[in-house]
C-alpha positions as CSV (number, residue, x, y, z in Angstrom):
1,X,142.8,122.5,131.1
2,X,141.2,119.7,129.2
3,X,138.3,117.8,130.2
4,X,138.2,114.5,132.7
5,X,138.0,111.7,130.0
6,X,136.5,108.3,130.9
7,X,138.8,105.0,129.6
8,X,137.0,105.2,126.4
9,X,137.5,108.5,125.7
10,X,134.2,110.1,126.8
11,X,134.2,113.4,128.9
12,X,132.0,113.5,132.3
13,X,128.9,114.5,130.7
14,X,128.6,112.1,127.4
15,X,126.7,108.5,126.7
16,X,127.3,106.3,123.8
17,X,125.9,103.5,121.7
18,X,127.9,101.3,119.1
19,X,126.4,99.3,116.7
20,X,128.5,96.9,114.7
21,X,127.8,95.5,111.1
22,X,124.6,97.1,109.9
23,X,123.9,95.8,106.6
24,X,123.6,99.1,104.9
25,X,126.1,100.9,102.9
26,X,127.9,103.5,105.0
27,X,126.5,106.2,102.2
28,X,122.9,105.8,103.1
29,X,123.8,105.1,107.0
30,X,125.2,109.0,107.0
31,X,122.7,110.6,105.2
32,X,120.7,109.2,107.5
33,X,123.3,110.0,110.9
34,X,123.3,113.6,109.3
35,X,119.6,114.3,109.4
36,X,120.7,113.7,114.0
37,X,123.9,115.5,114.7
38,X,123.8,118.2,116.6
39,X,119.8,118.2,117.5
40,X,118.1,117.1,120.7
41,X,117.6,114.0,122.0
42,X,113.7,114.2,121.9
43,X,113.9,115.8,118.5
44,X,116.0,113.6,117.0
45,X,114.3,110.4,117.6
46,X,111.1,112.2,116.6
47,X,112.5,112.8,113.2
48,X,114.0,109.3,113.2
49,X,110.6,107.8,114.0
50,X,108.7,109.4,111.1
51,X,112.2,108.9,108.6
52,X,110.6,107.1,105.3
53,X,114.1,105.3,104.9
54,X,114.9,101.9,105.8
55,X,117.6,102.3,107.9
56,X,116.1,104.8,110.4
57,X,114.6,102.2,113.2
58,X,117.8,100.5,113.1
59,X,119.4,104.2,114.2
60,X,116.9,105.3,116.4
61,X,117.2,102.0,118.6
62,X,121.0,103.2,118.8
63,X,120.3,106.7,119.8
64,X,117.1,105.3,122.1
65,X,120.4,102.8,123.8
66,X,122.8,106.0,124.0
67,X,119.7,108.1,125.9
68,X,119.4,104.8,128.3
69,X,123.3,104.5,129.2
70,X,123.1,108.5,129.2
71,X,120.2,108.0,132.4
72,X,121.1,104.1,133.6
73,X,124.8,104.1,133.7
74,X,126.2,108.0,133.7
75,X,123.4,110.1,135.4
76,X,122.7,112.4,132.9
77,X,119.7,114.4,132.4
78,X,117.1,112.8,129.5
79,X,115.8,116.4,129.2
80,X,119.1,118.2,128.1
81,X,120.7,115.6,125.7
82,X,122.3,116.3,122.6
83,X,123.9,114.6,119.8
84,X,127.4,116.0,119.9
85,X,128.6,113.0,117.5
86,X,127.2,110.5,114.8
87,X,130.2,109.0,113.3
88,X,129.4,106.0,110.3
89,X,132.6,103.5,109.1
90,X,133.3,101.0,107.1
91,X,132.4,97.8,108.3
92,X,133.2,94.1,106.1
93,X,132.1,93.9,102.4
94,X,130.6,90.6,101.4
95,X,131.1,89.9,97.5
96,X,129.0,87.5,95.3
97,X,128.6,87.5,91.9
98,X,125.9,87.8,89.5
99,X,125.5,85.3,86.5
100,X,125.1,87.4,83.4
101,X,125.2,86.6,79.3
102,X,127.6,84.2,77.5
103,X,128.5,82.5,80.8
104,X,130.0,85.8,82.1
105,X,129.2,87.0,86.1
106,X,129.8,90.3,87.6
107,X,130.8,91.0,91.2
108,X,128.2,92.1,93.3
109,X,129.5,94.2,96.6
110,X,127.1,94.0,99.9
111,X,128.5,96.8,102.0
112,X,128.3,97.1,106.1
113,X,128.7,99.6,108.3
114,X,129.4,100.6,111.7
115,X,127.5,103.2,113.6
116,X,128.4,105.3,117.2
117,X,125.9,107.7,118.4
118,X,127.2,110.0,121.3
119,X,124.8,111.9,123.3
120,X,126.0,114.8,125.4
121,X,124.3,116.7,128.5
122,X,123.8,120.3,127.5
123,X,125.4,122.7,130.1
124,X,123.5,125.2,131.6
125,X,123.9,129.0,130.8
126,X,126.4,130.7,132.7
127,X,124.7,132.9,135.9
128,X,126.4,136.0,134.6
129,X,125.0,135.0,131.5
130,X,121.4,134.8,132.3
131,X,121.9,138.0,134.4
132,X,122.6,139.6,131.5
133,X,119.4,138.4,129.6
């Protein structure tokens, strides 16, 4: 049996933050969503914080906005989020062009992207589980 989804598609214990038309090439943007997926919460904007790219405040204020709907508006424990998803897409691509030699120009191609950050509360062990341990 599958889980409850929300309308948006979110199960019972998951958050998420959207940001739309960040002007960074959706390249960077994942390297950036890959150093998060799958960590902690806490950890995660800790790494984000001290991230020596450009792009990094801009995705920690979206994962700091997922943690706040996760406690404001679903009732999720802060302690026990994870980042279950990251996902980075193409947003619009501005073009302008360069003037080179001999009255020649060359296209120039400002890319944007979009960024969702879901955060999911971690279950807790099973008791026959911790029984066990």
């Amino acid at each position: 049996m599958s889980k409850p989804k929300h309308p948006r598609g979110l199960a019972e214990h998951e958050a998420q933050a959207v940001t739309w038309n960040i002007r960074v090439s959706p390249r960077k943007l994942n390297l950036v969503a890959g150093m998060i997926r799958g960590k902690r919460a806490q950890d995660a904007v800790a790494q984000l914080t001290f991230s020596k790219r450009r792009i990094a405040g801009t995705v920690k204020k979206t994962l700091e906005s997922a943690i706040a709907n996760a406690e404001n508006n679903h009732s999720l424990d802060v302690d026990r989020l994870v980042v279950s998803k990251a996902e980075v897409g193409r947003a619009m691509v501005m073009k302008r062009f360069h003037a080179r030699g001999r009255g020649r120009a060359s296209r120039v191609e400002k890319w944007f992207s979009h960024l969702k950050i879901v955060v999911a509360e971690q279950q807790l062990a099973a008791p026959a589980e911790q029984e066990a341990a």
